[in-house]
C-alpha positions in Angstrom: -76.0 44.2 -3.7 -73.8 44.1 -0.4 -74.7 40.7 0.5 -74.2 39.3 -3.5 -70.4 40.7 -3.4 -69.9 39.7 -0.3 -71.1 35.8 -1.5 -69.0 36.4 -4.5 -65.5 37.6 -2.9 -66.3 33.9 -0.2 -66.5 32.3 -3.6 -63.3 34.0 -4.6 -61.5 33.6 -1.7 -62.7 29.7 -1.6 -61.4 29.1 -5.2 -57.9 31.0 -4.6 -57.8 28.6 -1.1 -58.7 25.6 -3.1 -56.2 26.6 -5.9 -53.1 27.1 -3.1 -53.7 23.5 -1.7 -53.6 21.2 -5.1 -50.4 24.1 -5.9 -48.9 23.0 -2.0 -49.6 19.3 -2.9 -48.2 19.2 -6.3 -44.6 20.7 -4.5 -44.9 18.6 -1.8 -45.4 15.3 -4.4 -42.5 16.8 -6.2 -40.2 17.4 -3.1 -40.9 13.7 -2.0 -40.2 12.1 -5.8 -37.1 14.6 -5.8 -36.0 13.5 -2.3 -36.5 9.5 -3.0 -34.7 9.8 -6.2 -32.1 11.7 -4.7 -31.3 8.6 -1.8 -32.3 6.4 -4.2 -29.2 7.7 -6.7 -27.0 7.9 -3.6 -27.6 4.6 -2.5 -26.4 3.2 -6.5 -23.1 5.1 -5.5 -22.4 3.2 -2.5 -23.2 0.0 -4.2 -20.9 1.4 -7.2 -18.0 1.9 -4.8 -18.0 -1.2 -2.7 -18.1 -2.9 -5.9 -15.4 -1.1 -7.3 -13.1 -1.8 -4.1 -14.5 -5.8 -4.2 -13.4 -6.1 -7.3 -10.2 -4.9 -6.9 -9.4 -6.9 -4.2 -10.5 -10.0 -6.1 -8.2 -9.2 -9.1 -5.2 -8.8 -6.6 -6.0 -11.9 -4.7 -5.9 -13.9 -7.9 -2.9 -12.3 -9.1 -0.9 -12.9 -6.0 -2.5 -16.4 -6.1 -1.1 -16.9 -9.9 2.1 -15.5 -9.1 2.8 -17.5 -6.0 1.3 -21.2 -6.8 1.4 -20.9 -10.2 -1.8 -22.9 -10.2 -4.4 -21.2 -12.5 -6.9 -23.4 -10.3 -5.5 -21.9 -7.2 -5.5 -18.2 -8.6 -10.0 -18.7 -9.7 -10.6 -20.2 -6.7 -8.4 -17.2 -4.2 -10.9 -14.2 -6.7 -13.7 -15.6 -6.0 -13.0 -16.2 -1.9 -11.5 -12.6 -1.6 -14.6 -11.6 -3.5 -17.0 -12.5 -1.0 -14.7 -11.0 2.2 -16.1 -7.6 0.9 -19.2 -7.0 1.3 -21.6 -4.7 -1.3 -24.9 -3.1 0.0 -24.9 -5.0 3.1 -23.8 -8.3 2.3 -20.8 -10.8 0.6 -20.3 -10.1 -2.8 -19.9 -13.1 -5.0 -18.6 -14.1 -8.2 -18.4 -17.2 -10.4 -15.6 -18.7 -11.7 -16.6 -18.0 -15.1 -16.6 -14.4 -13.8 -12.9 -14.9 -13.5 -10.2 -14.8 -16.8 -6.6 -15.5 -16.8 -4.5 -13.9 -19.7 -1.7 -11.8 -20.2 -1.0 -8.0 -19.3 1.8 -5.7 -21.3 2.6 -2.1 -20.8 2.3 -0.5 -24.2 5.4 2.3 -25.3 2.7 4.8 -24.4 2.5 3.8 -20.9 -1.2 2.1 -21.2 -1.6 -1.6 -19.9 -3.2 -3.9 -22.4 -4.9 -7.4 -21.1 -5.2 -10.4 -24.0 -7.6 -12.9 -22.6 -6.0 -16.7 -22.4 -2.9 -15.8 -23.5 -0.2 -17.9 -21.9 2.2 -17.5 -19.8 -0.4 -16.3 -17.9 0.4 -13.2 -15.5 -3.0 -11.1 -14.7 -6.5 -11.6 -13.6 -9.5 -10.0 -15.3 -12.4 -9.5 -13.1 -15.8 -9.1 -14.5 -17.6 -8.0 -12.1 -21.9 -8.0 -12.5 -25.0 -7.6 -10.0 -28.2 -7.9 -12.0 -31.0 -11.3 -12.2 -28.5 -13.6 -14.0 -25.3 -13.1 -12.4 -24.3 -14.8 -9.1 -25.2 -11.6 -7.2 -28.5 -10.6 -7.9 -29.9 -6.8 -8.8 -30.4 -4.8 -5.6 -33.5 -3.3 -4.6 -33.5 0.4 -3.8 -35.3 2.3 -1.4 -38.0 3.8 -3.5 -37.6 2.2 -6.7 -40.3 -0.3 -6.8 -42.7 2.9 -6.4 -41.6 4.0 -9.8 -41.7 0.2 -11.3 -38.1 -0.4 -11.1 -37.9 -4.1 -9.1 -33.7 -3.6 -8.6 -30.4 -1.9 -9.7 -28.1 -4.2 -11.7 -24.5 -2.5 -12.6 -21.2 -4.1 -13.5 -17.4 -3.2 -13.4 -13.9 -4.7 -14.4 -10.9 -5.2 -12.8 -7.2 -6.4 -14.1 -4.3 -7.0 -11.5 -1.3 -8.4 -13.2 2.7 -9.2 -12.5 5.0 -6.6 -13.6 8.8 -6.5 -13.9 10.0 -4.7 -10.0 12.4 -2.7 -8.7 12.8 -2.9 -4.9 15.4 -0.4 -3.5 15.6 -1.8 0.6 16.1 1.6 2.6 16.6 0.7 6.1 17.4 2.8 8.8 21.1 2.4 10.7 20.9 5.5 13.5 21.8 5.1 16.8 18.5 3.8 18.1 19.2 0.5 16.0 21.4 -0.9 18.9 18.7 -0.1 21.5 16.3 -4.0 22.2 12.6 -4.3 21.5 11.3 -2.4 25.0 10.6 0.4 22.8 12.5 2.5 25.9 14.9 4.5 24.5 18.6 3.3 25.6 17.8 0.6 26.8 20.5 -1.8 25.2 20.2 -6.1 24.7 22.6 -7.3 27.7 25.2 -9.9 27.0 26.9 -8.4 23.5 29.9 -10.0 23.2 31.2 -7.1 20.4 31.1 -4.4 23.0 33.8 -2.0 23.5 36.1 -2.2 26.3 35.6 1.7 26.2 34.4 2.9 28.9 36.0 6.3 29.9 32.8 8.2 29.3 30.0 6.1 30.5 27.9 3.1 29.5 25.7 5.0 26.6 29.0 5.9 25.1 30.1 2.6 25.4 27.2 0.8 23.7 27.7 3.6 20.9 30.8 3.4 20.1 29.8 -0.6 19.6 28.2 -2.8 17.3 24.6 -4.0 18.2 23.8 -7.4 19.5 23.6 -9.9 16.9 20.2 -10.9 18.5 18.1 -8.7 20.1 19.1 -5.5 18.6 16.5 -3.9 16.9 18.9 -3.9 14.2 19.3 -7.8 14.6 15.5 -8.2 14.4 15.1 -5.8 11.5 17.5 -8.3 9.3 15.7 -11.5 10.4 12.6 -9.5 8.7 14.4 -8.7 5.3 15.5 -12.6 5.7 12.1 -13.3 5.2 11.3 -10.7 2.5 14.0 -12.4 0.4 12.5 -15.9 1.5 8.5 -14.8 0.7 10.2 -13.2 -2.6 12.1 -16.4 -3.7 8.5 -18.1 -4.1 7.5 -15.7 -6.6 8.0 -16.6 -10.4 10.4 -13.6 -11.3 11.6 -12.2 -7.7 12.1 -8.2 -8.0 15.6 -7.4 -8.8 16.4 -5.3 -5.8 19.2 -3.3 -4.1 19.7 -1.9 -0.6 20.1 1.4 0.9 21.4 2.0 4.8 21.1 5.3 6.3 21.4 7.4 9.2 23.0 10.7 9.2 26.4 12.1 8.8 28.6 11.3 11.9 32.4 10.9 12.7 33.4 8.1 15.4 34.8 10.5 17.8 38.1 8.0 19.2 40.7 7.0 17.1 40.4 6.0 14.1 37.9 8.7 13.7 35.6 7.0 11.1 33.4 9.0 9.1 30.1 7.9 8.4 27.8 9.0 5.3 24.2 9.8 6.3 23.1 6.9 3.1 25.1 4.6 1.8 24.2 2.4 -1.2 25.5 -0.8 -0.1 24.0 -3.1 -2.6 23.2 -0.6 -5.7 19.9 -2.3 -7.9 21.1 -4.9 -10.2 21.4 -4.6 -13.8 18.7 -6.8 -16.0 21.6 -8.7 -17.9 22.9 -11.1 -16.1 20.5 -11.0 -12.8 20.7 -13.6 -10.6 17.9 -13.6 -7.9 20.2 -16.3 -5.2 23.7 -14.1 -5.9 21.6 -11.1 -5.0 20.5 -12.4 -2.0 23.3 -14.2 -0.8 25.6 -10.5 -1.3 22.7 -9.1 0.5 22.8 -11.0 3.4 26.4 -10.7 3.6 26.1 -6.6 3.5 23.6 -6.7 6.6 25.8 -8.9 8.3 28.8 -6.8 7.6 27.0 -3.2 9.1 26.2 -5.6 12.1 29.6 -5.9 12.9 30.3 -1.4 13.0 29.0 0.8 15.4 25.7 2.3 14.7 25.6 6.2 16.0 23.5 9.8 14.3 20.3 10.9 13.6 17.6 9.9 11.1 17.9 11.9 8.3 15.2 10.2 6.1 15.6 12.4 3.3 19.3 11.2 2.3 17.7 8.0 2.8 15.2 8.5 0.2 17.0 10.1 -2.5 19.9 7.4 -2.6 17.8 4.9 -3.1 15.5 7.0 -5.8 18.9 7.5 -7.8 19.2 4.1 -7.8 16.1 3.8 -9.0 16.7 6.0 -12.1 20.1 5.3 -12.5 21.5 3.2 -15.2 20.4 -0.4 -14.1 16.7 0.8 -14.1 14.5 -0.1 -16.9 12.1 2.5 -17.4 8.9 0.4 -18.1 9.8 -1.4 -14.6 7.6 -1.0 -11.5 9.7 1.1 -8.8 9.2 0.8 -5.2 10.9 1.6 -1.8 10.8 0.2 1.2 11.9 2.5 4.1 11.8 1.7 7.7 12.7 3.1 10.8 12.5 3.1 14.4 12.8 6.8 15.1 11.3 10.1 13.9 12.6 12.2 11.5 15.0 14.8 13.5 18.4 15.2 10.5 18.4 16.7 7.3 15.8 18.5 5.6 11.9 17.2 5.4 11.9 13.5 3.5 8.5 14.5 2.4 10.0 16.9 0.0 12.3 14.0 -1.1 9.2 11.3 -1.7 7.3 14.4 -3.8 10.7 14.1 -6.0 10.4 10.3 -6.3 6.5 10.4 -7.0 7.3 12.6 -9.8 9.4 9.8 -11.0 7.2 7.6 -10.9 8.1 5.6 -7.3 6.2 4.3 -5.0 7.4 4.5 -1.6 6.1 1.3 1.3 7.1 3.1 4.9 7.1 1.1 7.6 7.8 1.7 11.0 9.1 0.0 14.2 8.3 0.5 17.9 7.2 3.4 17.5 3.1 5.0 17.4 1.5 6.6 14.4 4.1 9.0 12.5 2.5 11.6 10.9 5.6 11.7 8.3 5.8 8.1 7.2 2.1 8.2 6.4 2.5 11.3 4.3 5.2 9.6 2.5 3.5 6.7 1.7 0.4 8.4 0.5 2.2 11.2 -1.7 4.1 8.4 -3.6 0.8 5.6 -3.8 2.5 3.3 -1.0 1.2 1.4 1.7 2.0 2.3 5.5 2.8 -0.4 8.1 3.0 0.5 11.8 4.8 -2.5 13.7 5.3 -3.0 17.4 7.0 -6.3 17.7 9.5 -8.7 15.8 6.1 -10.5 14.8 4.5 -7.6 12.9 7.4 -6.3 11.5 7.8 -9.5 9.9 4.1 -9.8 8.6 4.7 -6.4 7.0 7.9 -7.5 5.0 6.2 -11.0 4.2 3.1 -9.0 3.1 5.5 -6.4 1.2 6.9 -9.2 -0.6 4.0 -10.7 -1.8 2.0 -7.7 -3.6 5.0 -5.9 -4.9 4.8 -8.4 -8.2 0.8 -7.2 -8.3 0.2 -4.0 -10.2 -3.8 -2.9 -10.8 -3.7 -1.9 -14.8 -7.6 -1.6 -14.9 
């Protein structure tokens, strides 16, 4: 009787053991499935993204194409290059021309863009963007999928970039560090200014203060050949933005006679109405306003803040249509160190719908500037030279037109 129970609980024990491993090996078949669907799923998000963010740069690439050239051509051919500069699970993404359409793009009263396919003048590029057997990029294969009889992922997106009515408020910084040259060493002035002061009672700083900066290699004298070729890259485009310009510092008083005072912002070209708008009279009054600050004494702080919000209530002021794209472009050379923090400023323009491009000169990574521009949807630019400070204005100029609507 012993030795039967004792054969019988073996058996039992056996069976229970037997039992546990096809238990174990079902979890561990359902762990594996879990964890290949799991990178599997992952990996269709990464493809999703990259060909979210191809796309988009396709649709902007035609629209800046179509904007500039006016060439419908020229606008298929620039989508479907840009297209294939990003690249979507591992290699270039490409599109057919017949993935591209030209139409029109309106903003509807409740704020929503609408695209009409072939509808002429033509302003915006559609995108149809596909990865599956029959489309220029083929489906993907995923890790795992072929183990559950799935040969590759296909998915597809859309994309609309189209020209928009802008609103470009200039905000350019005129402190004292505008007179210093392109060292990036603080006081150290361009020799040979022929508008210096014979002042010189209280040193050489004082003396280069209480002048106007050299029409050449001031920083202030490179900063307007850079807006000269803003308004040049701008005069190319079909409808150049009706803009205005802000100069700013902070508040100061010339201390010798005749004691000028200086506002911290000054609008000294306010936005332009609609009626009557021409792009050439703007520029040319412009031009002459720049020149005219080159010829006064540059002196205070940078209080970015009154920079900002003169140029936002020019911007919602009464020449602003309110279906209008609204941007500013700030630069400076300095750090922020007058006035109260500009960030709170930009939050003030965001909620009014502004976008806010900072870009900044001889100077490293600000902290500030690239808050701005990411609390208001703008672009930051860090330039070192006259060089790249005039790629960022050229580059400004051509995407302002270029608003993504889908």
């Amino acid at each position: 009787m012993r030795i039967s129970r004792r054969v019988e609980g073996a058996r039992d024990t056996a069976e229970r053991s037997g039992a546990a491993h096809i238990l174990i090996a079902v979890m561990l078949f359902s762990f594996l499935v879990t964890a290949a669907m799991t990178i599997d799923f992952a990996y269709m998000q990464l493809i999703r993204t990259e060909l979210r963010t191809a796309t988009d740069a396709a649709a902007r690439a035609g629209a800046e194409a179509l904007n500039r050239t006016q060439d419908p051509a020229a606008a298929i051919q620039a989508a479907v290059d840009y297209a294939a500069l990003n690249n979507v699970a591992g290699r270039p993404f490409r599109i057919a021309a017949t993935d591209v359409e030209l139409g029109r793009v309106a903003r509807q009263p409740n704020g929503r863009w609408s695209f009409e396919a072939g509808e002429s003048p033509f302003n915006s590029v559609r995108i149809n963007a596909n990865i599956n057997d029959a489309a220029t990029t083929k489906s993907i294969p995923t890790f795992f999928g072929p183990a559950f009889g799935h040969a590759g992922f296909s998915t597809h997106t859309q994309a609309v970039a189209g020209q928009q009515e802008v609103e470009v408020m200039l905000c350019l910084d005129r402190s004292g560090s505008m007179l210093f040259d392109m060292s990036g060493i603080d006081y150290s002035y361009p020799t040979g200014n022929g508008l210096l002061s014979n002042f010189t009672a209280w040193g050489t700083i004082w003396q280069y203060h209480l002048s106007p900066p050299h029409p050449v290699f001031s920083r202030w004298a490179v900063l307007r050949r850079a807006v000269d070729v803003f308004f040049d890259e701008a005069s190319d485009q079909s409808t150049p933005p009706r803009t205005g310009l802000v100069t700013w510092g902070s508040d100061y008083q010339m201390p010798i006679s005749p004691y000028t005072w200086y506002y911290a912002s000054e609008t000294d070209y306010p936005l332009p109405a609609k009626a009557g708008f021409d792009w050439k009279d703007s520029v040319r009054d412009m031009k002459q306003d720049l020149k005219h600050r080159q010829l006064l004494p540059m002196m205070g702080g940078t209080n970015m803040e009154a920079g900002i919000r003169a140029a936002t209530s020019s911007l919602t002021g009464g020449n602003s249509r309110p279906l209008s794209n609204k941007v500013i472009i700030l630069l400076t050379d300095g750090q922020w160190n007058a006035g109260n923090d500009p960030i709170f400023a930009a939050q003030a323009a965001a909620s009014q719908n502004i976008t806010i491009h900072t870009v900044s000169m001889l100077t490293t990574d600000q902290p500030i500037l690239r808050d701005i521009a990411n609390a208001t949807g703008g672009k930051y630019y860090v330039t070192q030279n006259e060089a790249e400070l005039s790629a960022a204005f050229r580059e400004l100029a051509r995407t302002l037109p270029v608003v993504m609507t889908e």
